[in-house]
C-alpha positions as CSV (number, residue, x, y, z in Angstrom):
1,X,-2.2,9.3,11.1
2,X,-4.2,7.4,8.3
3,X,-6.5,4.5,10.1
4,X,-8.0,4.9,6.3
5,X,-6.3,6.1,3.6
6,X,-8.9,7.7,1.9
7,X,-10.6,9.3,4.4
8,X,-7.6,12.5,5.3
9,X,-6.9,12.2,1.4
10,X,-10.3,13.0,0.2
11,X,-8.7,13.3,-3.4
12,X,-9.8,9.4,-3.1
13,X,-12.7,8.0,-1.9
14,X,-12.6,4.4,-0.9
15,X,-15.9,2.2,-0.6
16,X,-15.3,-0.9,1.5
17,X,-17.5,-3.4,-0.2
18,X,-17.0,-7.2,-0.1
19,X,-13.9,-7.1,-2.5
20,X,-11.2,-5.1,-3.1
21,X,-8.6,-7.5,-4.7
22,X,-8.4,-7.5,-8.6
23,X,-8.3,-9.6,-11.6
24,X,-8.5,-9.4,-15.1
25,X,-11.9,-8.6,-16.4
26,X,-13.4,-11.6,-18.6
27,X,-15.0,-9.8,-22.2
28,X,-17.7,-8.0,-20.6
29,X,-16.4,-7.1,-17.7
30,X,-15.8,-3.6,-19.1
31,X,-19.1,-3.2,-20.6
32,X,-20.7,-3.9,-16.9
33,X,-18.2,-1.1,-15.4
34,X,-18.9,1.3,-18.1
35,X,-22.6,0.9,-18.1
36,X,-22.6,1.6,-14.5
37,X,-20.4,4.1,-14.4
38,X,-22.8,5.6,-16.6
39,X,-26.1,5.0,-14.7
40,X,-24.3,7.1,-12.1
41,X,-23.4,9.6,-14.2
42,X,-27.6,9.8,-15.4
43,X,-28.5,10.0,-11.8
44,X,-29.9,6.8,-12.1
45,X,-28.7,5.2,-8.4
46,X,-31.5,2.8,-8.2
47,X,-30.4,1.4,-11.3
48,X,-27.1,1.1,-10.0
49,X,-27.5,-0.2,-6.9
50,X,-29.5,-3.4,-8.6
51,X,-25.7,-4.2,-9.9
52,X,-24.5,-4.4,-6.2
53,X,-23.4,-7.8,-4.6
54,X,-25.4,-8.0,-1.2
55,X,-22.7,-7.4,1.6
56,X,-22.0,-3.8,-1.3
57,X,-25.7,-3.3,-1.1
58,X,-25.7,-2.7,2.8
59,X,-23.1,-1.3,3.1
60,X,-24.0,1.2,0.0
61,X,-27.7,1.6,-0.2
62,X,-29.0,3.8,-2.5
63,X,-29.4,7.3,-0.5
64,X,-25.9,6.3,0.3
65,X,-24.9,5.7,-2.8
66,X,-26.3,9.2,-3.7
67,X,-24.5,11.3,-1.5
68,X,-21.1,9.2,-2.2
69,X,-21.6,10.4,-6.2
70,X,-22.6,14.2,-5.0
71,X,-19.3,14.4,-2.6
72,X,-17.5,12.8,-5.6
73,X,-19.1,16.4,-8.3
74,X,-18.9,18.4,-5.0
75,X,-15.7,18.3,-5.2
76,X,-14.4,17.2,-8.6
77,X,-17.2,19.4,-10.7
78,X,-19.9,17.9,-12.9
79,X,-19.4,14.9,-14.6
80,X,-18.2,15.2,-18.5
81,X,-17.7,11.8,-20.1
82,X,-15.7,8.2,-20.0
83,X,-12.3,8.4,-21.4
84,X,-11.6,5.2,-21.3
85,X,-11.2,1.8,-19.6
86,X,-7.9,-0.6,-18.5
87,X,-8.2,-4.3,-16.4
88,X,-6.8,-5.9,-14.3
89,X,-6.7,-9.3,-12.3
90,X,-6.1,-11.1,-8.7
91,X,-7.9,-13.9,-7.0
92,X,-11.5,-14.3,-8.0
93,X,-12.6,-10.9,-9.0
94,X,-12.1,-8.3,-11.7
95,X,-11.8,-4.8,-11.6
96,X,-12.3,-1.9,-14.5
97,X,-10.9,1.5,-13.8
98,X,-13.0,3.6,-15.8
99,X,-10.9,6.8,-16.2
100,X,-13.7,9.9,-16.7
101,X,-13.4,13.7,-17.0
102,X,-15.4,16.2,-14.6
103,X,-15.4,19.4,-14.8
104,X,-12.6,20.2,-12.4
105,X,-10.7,16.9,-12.2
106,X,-9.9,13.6,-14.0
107,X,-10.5,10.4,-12.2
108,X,-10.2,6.6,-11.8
109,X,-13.4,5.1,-10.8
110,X,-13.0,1.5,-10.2
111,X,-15.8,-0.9,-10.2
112,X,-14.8,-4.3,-8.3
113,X,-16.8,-6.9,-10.1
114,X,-17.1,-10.7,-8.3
115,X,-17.5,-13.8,-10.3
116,X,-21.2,-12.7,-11.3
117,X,-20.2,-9.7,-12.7
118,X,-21.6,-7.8,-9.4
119,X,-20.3,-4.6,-8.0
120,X,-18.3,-5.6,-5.2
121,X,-16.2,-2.3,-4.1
122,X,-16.1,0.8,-5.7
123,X,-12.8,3.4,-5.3
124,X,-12.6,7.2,-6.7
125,X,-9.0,8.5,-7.1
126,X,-7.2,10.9,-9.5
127,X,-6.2,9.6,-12.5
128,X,-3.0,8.0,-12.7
129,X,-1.3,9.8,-15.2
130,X,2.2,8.7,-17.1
131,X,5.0,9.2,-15.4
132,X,8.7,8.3,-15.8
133,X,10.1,6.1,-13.2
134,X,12.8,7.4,-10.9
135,X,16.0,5.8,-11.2
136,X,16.3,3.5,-8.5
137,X,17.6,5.1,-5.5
138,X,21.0,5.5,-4.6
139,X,21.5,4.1,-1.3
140,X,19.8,0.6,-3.4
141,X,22.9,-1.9,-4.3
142,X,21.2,-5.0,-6.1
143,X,24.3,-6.6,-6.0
144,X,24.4,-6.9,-2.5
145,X,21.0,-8.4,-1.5
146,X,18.9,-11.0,-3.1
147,X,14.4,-10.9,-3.3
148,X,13.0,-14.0,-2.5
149,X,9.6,-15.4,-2.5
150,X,7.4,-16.2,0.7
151,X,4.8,-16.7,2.0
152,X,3.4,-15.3,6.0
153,X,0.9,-17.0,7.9
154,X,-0.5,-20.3,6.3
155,X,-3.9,-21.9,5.8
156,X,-6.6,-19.3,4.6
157,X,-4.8,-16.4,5.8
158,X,-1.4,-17.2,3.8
159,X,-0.1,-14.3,2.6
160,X,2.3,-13.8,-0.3
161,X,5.2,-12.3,0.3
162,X,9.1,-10.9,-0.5
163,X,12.0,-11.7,1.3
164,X,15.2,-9.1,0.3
165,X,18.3,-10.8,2.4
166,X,22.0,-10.1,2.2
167,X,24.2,-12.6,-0.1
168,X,26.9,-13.1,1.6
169,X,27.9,-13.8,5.5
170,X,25.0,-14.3,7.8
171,X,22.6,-15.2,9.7
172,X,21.1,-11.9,9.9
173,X,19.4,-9.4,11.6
174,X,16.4,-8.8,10.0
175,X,13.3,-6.4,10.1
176,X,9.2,-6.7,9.4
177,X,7.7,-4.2,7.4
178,X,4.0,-3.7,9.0
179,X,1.5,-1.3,6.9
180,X,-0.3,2.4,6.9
181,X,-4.2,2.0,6.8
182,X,-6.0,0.9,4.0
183,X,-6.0,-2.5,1.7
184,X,-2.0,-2.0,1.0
185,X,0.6,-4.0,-0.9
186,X,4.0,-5.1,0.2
187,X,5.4,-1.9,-1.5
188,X,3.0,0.1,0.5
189,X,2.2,2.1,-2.4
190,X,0.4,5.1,-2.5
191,X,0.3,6.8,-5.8
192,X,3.7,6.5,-8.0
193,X,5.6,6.0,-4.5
194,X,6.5,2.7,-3.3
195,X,7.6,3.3,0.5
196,X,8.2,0.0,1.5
197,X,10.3,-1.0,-1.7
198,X,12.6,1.8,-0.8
199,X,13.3,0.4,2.6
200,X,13.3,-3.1,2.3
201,X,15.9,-2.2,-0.8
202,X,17.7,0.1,0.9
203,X,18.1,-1.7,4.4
204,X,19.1,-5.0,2.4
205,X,21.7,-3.2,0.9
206,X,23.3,-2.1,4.5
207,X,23.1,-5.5,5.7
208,X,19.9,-6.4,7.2
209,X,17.2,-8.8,6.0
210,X,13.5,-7.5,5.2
211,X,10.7,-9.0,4.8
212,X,7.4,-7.5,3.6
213,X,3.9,-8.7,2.5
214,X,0.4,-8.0,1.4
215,X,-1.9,-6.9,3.5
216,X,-5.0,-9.1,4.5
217,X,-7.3,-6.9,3.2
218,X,-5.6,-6.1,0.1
219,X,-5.2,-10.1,-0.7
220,X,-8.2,-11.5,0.7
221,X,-10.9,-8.8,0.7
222,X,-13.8,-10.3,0.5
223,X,-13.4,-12.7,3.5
224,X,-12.0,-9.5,5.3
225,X,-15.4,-8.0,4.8
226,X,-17.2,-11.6,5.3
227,X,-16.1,-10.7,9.4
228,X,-18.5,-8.0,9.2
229,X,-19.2,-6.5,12.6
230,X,-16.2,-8.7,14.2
231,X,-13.4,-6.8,11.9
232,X,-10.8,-5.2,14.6
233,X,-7.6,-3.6,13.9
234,X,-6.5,-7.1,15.5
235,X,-7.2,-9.4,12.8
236,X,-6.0,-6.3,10.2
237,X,-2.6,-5.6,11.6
238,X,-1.2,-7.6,14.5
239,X,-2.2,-11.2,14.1
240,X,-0.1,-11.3,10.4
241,X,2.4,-9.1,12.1
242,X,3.2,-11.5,14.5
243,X,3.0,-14.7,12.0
244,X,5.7,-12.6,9.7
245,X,8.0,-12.4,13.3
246,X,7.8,-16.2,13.8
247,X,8.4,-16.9,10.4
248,X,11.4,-14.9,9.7
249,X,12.5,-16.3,13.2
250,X,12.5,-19.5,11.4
251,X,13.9,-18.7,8.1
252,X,17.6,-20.1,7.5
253,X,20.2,-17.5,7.5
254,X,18.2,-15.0,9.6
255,X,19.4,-14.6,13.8
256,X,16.4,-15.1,15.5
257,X,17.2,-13.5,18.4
258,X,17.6,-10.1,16.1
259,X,14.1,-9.9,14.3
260,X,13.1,-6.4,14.7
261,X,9.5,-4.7,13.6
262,X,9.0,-1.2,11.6
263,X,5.8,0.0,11.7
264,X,4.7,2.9,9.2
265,X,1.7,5.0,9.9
266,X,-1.0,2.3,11.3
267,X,1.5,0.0,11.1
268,X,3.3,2.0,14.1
269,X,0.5,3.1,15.9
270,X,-0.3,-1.0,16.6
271,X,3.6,-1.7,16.7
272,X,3.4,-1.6,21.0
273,X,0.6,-4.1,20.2
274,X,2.2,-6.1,18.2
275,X,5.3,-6.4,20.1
276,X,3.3,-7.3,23.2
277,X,2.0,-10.1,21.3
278,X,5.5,-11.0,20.2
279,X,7.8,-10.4,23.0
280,X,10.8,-12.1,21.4
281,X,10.8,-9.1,19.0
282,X,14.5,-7.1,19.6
283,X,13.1,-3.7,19.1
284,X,10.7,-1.8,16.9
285,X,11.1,1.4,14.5
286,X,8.4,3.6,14.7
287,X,7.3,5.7,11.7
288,X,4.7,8.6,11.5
289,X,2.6,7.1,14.2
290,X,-0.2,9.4,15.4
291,X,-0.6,9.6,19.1
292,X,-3.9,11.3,19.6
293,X,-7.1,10.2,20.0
294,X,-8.1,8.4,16.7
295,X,-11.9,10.4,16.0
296,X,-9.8,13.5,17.1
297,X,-6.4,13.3,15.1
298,X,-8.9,12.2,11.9
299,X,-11.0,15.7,12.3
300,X,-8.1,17.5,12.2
301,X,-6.8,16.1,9.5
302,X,-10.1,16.9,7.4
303,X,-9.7,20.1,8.8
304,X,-5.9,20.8,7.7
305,X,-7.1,19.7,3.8
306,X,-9.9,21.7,4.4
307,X,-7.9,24.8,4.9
308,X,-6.2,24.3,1.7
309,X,-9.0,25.4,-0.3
310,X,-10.3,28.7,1.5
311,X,-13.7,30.3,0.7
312,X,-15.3,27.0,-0.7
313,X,-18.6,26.8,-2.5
314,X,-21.4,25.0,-1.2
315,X,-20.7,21.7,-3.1
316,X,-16.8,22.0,-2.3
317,X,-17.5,22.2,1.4
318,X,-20.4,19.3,1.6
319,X,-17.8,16.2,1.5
320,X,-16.0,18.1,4.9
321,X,-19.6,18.3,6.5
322,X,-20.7,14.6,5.4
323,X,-17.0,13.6,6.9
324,X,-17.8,15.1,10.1
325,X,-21.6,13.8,10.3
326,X,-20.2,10.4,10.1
327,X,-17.4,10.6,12.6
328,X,-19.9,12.4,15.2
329,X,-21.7,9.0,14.6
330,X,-18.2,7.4,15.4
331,X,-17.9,9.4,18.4
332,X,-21.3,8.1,19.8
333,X,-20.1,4.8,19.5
334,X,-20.9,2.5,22.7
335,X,-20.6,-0.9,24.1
336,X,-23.5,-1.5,23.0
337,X,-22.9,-0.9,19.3
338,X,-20.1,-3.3,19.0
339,X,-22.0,-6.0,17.1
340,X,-23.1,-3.7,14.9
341,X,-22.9,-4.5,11.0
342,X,-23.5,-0.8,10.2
343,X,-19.7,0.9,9.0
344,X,-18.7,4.0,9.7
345,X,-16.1,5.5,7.8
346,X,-15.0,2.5,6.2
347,X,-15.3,0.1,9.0
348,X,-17.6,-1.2,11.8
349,X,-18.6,-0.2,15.2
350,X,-16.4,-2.8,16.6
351,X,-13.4,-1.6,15.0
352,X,-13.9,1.7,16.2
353,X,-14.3,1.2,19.7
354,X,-11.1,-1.5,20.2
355,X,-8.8,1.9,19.1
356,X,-11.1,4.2,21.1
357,X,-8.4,5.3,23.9
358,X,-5.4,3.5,23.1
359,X,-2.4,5.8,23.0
360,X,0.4,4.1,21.4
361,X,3.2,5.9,23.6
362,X,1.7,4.6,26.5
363,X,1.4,1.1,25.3
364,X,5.0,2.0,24.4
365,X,5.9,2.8,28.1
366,X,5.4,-1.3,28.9
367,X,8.0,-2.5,27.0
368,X,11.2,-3.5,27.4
369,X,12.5,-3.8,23.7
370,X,14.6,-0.5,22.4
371,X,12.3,1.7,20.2
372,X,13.3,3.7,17.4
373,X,10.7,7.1,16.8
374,X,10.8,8.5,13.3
375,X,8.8,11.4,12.3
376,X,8.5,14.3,8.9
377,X,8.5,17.7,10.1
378,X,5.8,18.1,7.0
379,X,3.5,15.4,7.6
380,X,0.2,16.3,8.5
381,X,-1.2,12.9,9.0
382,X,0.9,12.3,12.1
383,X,2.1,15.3,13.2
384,X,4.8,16.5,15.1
385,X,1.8,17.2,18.0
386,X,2.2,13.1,17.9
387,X,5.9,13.2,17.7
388,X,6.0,15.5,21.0
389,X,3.7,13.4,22.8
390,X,5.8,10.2,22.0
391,X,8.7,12.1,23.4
392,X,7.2,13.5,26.4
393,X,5.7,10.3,27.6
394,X,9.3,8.0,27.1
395,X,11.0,10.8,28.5
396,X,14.1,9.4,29.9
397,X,14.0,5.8,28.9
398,X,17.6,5.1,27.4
399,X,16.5,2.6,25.4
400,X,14.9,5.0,23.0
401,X,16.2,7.2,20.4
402,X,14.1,10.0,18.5
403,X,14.8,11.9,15.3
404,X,12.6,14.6,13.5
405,X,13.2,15.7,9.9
406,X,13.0,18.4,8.2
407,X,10.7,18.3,4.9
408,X,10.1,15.3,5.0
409,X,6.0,13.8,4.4
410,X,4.3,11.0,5.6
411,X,5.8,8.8,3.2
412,X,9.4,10.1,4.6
413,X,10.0,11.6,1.3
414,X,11.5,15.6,0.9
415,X,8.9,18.3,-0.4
416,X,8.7,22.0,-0.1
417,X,6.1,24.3,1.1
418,X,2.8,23.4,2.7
419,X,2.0,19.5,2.2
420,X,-1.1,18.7,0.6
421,X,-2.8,15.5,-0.6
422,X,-2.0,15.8,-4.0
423,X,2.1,15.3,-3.9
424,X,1.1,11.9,-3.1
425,X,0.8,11.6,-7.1
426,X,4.3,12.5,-7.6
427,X,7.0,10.3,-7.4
428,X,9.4,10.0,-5.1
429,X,11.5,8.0,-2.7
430,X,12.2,7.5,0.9
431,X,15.2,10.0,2.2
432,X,18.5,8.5,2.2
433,X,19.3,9.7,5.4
434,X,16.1,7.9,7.0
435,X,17.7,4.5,5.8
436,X,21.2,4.7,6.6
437,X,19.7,6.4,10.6
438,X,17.2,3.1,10.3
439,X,20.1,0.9,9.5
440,X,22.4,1.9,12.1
441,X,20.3,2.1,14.6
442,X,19.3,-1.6,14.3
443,X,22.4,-2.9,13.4
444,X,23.8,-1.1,16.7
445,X,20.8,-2.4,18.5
446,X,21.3,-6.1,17.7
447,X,24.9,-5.8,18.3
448,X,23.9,-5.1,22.3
């Protein structure tokens, strides 16, 4: 399971400061990336952190700041030089990705810059190198759908979205597409692989409508990280969740009595939650959802990558150790740290604690709506520990179907071998067979 993406990843590390959302840089914008970029390159952190917006400031103080840039060489080798710089542009902020060489491995460090030209987040991930796009999938039929705009939610929360519905006949059944962790996109992307695009594309083209949208804290980042100590994995995940099911349930030529929810990852784990708060919902499709306790299934995760690289050097093995000094701070987590502005991992106290002991097969036990329980047999995220548990706990209930699959990852695409973090870099596309079995299923369902 991935609460944060780039905490099982590791290839990526992702610091939550009080924007994330991009927009093209104004002249100088890449001159202040670059030139910070370099001060950390010299060393130079106090420099650095004097460039820092004040909620990126406490969240990233200097020491901090230090032993981000020493897991970063500890693991990607010394740092050689600045390739190079691209920009891009969303809302009120700009950000640079300044692509650099280390010794072992070629990066993308962007530097989120607000309206001052302050650092406002800060993200390490491989380099994106050039690829050529996969043909669009197969089991995708453009003729047969259309892809609307809309919008979720309203008011300071609105939330852009894409509406892919069926030309002709109607009113449909129709699906939400609900998140993995981290500040996603509608297309879920991670890498060259656009998850959600597959589905929505591919489900559209067997009949049913989908709807999909930004994340909150991909579109509106810095008021995310305004909530501060208050974040929970409620005002994240659930509450646009449910605003997406009430307004598709109002959309013309969607049934609303067949408006179903597929959670991914995260987005699955919360699904029971979400359907709770949403009981008109018809059913939900559950996909990779870990099952485990969250502190738990996130060690073993950093434990699984960890394996991948046997006999590490000092420096390789420090961002495993820093991983695991922080989430033994999560761990001792009380009550009494839920106000709390100090993050851990990526989030606050608060956050932490509202997951601490929900298991999302029991949650699922409550409902009455037909669930759907997808999982890769490859996937080490959510594993097939997770997939067993979910099984053993609905044991029985006729109302829900499971189905494992062979090679398949997280991101339900095929893959040989052992997976590792890096063949997220490499294109590829939801399995056929998982949209045609998603398809059915809720086409069957919605027929009852």
């Amino acid at each position: 399971m991935m609460i944060f993406r780039f905490v099982p990843r590791l290839a990526s590390l992702l610091l939550l400061g009080s924007a994330l959302c991009t927009r093209a840089a104004e002249p100088d914008s890449a001159q202040v990336a670059t030139n910070f970029v370099g001060l950390l390159s010299q060393g130079n952190f106090a420099a650095a952190v004097q460039g820092f917006d004040g909620a990126m400031l406490a969240a990233l103080p200097e020491p901090k700041l230090k032993e981000v840039w020493q897991s970063v060489t500890g693991s990607a080798g010394s740092f050689q030089k600045q390739l190079g710089t691209r920009t891009e542009k969303m809302g009120g902020y700009d950000i640079v990705f300044v692509t650099s060489q280390f010794e072992k491995a070629r990066l993308d460090i962007k530097v989120v810059l607000n309206a001052r030209r302050q650092v406002s987040g800060l993200f390490f991930a491989p380099a994106t190198a050039p690829t050529v796009p996969l043909p669009p999938p197969a089991y995708v039929l453009p003729a047969t759908f259309q892809e609307k705009p809309a919008t979720v939610g309203e008011g300071k929360w609105a939330l852009p979205a894409t509406l892919n519905i069926p030309r002709n006949g109607g009113p449909f059944t129709a699906v939400v597409l609900v998140h993995g962790s981290g500040p996603a996109d509608r297309d879920e992307t991670v890498g060259p692989n656009k998850p959600f695009s597959d589905l929505a594309r591919g489900l559209a083209s067997e009949g049913i409508a989908v709807l999909r949208y930004e994340k909150r804290t991909k579109q509106y980042p810095a008021e995310c990280a305004a909530l501060g100590a208050r974040l929970t994995v409620q005002d994240e995940t659930v509450d646009d969740a449910v605003a997406a099911v009430a307004m598709l349930r109002k959309t013309p030529g969607i049934d609303p009595q067949r408006v179903f929810v597929l959670g991914h990852s995260l987005g699955g784990m919360v699904a029971p939650r979400i359907a709770k708060a949403a009981p008109e919902v018809a059913g939900l499709v559950i996909m990779a959802a870990g099952n485990r306790g969250l502190e738990d299934a996130m060690i073993e995760q950093m434990d699984y990558i960890a394996s991948l690289q046997p006999n590490p050097s000092a420096s390789q093995a420090k961002p495993f150790e820093d991983f695991k000094t922080e989430m033994a701070k999560v761990k001792a987590l009380t009550t009494n740290d839920v106000d709390s502005p100090t993050y851990l991992l990526g989030a606050p106290p608060r956050y932490w604690l509202d997951l601490r002991g929900y298991v999302p097969a029991q949650a699922a036990a409550d409902l009455k709506c037909p669930l759907l329980i997808l999982q890769g047999s490859r996937d080490y995220q959510a594993t097939v520990a997770d997939f067993d548990t979910w099984q053993k706990t609905l044991k029985g209930r006729a109302s829900v179907m499971f189905k494992l699959y062979p090679n398949l990852n997280h991101l339900f695409v095929t893959g040989k071998g052992k997976a590792t973090p890096a063949e997220y870099e490499k294109p590829g596309q939801v399995d056929a067979e998982v949209i045609h079995d998603i398809a059915q299923w809720i086409l069957k369902t919605a027929d009852r």
